[in-house]
C-alpha positions in Angstrom: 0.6 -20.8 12.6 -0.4 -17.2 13.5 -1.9 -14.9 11.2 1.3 -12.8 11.1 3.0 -15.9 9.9 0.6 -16.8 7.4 0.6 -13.3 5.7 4.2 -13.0 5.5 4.5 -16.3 3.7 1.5 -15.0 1.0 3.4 -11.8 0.4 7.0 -14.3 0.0 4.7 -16.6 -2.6 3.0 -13.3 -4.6 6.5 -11.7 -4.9 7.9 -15.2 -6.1 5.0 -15.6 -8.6 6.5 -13.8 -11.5 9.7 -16.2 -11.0 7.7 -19.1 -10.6 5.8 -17.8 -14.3 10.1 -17.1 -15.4 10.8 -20.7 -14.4 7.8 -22.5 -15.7 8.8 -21.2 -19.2 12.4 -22.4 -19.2 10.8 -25.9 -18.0 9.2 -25.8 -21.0 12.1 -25.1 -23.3 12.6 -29.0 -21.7 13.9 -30.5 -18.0 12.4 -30.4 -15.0 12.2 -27.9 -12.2 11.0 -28.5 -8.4 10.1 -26.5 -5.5 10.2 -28.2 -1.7 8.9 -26.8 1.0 10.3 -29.1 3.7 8.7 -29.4 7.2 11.3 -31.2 8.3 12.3 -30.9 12.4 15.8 -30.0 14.0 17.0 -32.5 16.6 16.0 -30.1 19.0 12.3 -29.6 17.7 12.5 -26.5 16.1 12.2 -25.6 12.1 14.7 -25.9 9.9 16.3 -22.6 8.8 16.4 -24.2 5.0 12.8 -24.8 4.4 12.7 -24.3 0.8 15.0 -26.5 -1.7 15.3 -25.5 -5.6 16.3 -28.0 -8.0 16.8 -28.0 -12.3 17.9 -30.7 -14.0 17.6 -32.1 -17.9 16.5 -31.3 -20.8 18.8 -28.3 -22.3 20.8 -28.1 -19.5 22.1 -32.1 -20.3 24.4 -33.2 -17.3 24.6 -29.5 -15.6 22.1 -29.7 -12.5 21.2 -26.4 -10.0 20.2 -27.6 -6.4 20.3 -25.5 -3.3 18.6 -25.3 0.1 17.8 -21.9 1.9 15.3 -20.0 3.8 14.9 -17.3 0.8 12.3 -18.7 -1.8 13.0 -15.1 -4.0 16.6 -15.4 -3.8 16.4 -19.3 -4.8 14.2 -18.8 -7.7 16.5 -16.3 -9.2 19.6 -17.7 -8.6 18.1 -21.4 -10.3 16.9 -18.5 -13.3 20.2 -17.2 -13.4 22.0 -20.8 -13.3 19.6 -22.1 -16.3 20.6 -18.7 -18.6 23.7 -19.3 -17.9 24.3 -23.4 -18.6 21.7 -24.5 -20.5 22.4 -25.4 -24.3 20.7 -23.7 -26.7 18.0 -25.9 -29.0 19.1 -28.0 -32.0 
């Protein structure tokens, strides 16, 4: 991995912290919540266009689930943020 490579994924991670932070506070409101970060090879030896995979599942949102594969970590993150706001039951 160059070093161009390597700085571009730290500036994708420090943009993404603040959503990780968002989405570490709605897994605490109860479920569970995974990043991936898949090294998984093509056929033909080359990466994978959908490195990252998001998933949210449980707790307050009960039999609702978010999971989706893509190459955007940011756009992931928020659209999982979005998904929980918008499913998840509100506390008893």
């Amino acid at each position: 991995m160059t070093k161009v490579e390597t700085a571009r994924l730290r500036e994708t991670w420090t943009r993404c912290a603040p959503l990780l932070a968002e989405l570490d506070a709605l897994g605490r409101l109860g479920g569970n919540a995974l990043v991936k970060i898949d090294g998984g090879r093509s056929d033909d030896g080359g990466a994978l266009p959908e490195t990252y995979t998001v998933v949210l599942a449980g707790g307050r949102l009960r039999d609702e689930f978010f999971r989706r594969d893509g190459a955007d970590l940011e756009k992931l993150l928020r659209d999982a943020i979005e998904f929980f706001k918008k499913h998840a039951v509100a506390a008893d």
